[in-house]
C-alpha positions in Angstrom: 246.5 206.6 31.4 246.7 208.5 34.5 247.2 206.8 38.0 246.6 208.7 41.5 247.3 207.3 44.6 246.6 209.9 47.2 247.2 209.4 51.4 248.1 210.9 54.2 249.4 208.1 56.8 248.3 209.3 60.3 250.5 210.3 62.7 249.4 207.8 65.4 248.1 204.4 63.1 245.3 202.2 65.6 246.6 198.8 66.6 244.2 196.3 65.1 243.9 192.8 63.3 241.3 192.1 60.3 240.8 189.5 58.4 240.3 190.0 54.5 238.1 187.7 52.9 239.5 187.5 48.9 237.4 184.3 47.2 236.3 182.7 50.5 239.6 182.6 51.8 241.0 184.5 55.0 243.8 187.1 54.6 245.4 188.6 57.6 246.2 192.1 57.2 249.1 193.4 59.6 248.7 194.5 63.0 249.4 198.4 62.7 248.6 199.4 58.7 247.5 202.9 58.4 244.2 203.7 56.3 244.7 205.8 53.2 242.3 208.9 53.3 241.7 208.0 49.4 243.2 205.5 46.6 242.1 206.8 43.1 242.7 205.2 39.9 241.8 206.0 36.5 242.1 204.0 33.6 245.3 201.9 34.8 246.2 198.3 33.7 244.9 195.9 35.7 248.3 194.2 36.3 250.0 197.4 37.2 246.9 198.3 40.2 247.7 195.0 41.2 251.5 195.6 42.0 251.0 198.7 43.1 248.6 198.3 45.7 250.8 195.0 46.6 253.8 197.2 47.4 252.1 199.8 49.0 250.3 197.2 51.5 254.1 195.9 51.6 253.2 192.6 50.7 255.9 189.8 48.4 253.9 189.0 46.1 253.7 187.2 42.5 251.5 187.2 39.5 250.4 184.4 37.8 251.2 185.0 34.1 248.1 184.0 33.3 247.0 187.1 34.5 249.4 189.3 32.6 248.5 187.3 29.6 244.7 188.3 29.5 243.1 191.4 28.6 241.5 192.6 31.6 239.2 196.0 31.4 241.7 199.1 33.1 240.9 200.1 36.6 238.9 202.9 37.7 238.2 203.1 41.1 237.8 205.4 44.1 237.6 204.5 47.5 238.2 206.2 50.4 239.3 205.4 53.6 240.9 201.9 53.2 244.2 200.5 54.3 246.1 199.1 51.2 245.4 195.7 52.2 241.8 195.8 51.9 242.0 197.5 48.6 244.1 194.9 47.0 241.6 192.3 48.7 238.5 194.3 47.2 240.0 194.7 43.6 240.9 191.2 43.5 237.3 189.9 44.7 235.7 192.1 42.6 237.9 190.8 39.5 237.1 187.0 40.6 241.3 186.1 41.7 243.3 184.7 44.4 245.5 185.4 46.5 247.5 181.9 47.5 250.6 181.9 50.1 253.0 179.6 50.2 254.3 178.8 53.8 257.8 178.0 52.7 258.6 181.1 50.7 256.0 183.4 52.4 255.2 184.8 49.2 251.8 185.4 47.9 251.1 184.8 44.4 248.1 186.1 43.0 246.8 184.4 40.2 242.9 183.1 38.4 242.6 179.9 40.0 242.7 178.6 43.7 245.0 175.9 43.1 247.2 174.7 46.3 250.7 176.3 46.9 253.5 174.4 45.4 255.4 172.5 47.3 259.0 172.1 47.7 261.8 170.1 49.1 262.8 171.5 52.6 266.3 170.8 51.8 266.7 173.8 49.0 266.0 176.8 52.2 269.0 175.2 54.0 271.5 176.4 51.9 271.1 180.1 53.5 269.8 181.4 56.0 270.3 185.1 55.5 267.7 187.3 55.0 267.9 190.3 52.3 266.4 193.4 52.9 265.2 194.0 49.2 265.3 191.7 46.2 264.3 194.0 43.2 264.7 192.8 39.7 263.3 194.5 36.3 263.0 192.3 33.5 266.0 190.4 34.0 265.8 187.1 31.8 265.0 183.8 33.8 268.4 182.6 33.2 270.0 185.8 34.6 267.4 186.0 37.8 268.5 182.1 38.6 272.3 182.8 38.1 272.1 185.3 40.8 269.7 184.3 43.1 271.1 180.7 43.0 274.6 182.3 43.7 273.4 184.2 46.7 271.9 181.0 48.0 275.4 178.8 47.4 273.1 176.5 45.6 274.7 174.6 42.0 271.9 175.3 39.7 271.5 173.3 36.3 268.7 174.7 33.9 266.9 173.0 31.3 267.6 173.9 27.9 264.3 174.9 27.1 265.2 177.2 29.4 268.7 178.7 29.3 268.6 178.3 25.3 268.1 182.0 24.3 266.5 180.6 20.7 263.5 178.3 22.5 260.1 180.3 22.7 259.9 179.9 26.3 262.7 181.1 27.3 261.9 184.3 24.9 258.4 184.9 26.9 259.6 185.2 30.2 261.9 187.7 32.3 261.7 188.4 35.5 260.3 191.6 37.3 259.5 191.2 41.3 260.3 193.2 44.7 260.8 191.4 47.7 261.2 192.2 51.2 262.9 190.3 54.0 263.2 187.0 52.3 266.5 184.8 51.7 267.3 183.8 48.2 266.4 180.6 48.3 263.0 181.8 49.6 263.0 184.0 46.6 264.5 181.4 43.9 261.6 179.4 45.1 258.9 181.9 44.7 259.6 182.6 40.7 260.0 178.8 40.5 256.2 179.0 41.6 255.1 181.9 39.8 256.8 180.6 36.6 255.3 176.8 37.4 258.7 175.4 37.0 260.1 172.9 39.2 263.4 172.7 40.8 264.8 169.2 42.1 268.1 167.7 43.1 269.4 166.4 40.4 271.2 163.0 39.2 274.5 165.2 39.9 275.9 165.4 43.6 275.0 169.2 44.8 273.3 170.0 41.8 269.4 171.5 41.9 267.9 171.2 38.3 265.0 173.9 37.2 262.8 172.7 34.1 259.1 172.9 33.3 256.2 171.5 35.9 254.5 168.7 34.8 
């Protein structure tokens, strides 16, 4: 596998605002983002384009395991003169996904279905309010990613067992691997809730938020 991503940001970027078009729906690309002179890729994992071109566009994004799940054919591509926005945009439209914000978390998952963002009780983002500059995790298990993230956000967090018990098959599938910019931890406990489709809810307990499986 080899993977090139070759550019040369300019010295003075253009002001401008564009609108990506990804599955009929409008992205807005920032006002200032460089073009790359040329973004090569040979052979690469479809997943792994995916998060790179998402960092490099500096954009919080998710992946629907769904996605990560399927065998996709590698990308080969090479296009020149694009900003990383618009070749995240292109690969995805020409590989038929989404791109689907959520306005509470502000992160973007990307996934094979245009289903609506998930929604969640306004009460779980007023348990902090401060922003952290980089959330960066590498398969951590779910359990683990909660633990700290609910720590960070002074939230009480109660799992289900299905998924804190180490032995259930669910909990063996999933660990955790995302990089976030500028978001609070609730923002971000939120996010892998939605990328995950599990819920999180007050629970029967005072000041207790329980995470288990969407229905």
């Amino acid at each position: 596998m080899k993977t090139i991503l070759k550019h040369r940001l300019p010295v003075v970027a253009a002001m401008f605002v564009c609108g990506l078009i990804v599955n009929g729906q409008e992205q807005r690309a920032k006002p200032s983002e460089p073009q790359i002179p040329l973004v090569q890729l040979e052979n690469v994992p479809l997943p792994v384009a995916i998060e790179n071109l998402a960092i490099l566009a500096e954009i919080n994004s998710t992946m629907d395991p769904k996605l990560t799940d399927k065998a996709w054919t590698p990308v080969t591509l090479r296009w020149e003169n694009v900003t990383a926005s618009e070749a995240l945009a292109r690969l995805l439209n020409e590989r038929g996904l989404f791109m689907v914000e959520n306005p509470q978390t502000g992160v973007i998952k990307i996934t094979t279905t245009n289903s609506p963002p998930r929604a969640f009780d306004k009460e779980l983002f007023n348990s902090s309010k401060e922003v952290i500059p980089l959330i960066r995790m590498s398969d951590v298990p779910l359990n683990m990613a909660f633990t700290d993230l609910g720590t960070k956000a002074s939230l009480k967090l109660e799992l289900d067992p299905e998924l804190s018990n180490p032995s259930m098959p669910f909990r063996e599938r999933i660990s955790v691997s995302v990089r976030f910019r500028n978001l609070t931890a609730s923002q971000a406990l939120a996010a892998i809730c939605d990328q995950y489709d599990l819920q999180i809810a007050k629970s029967s307990a005072p000041g207790i938020w329980r995470i288990a499986r969407g229905k």
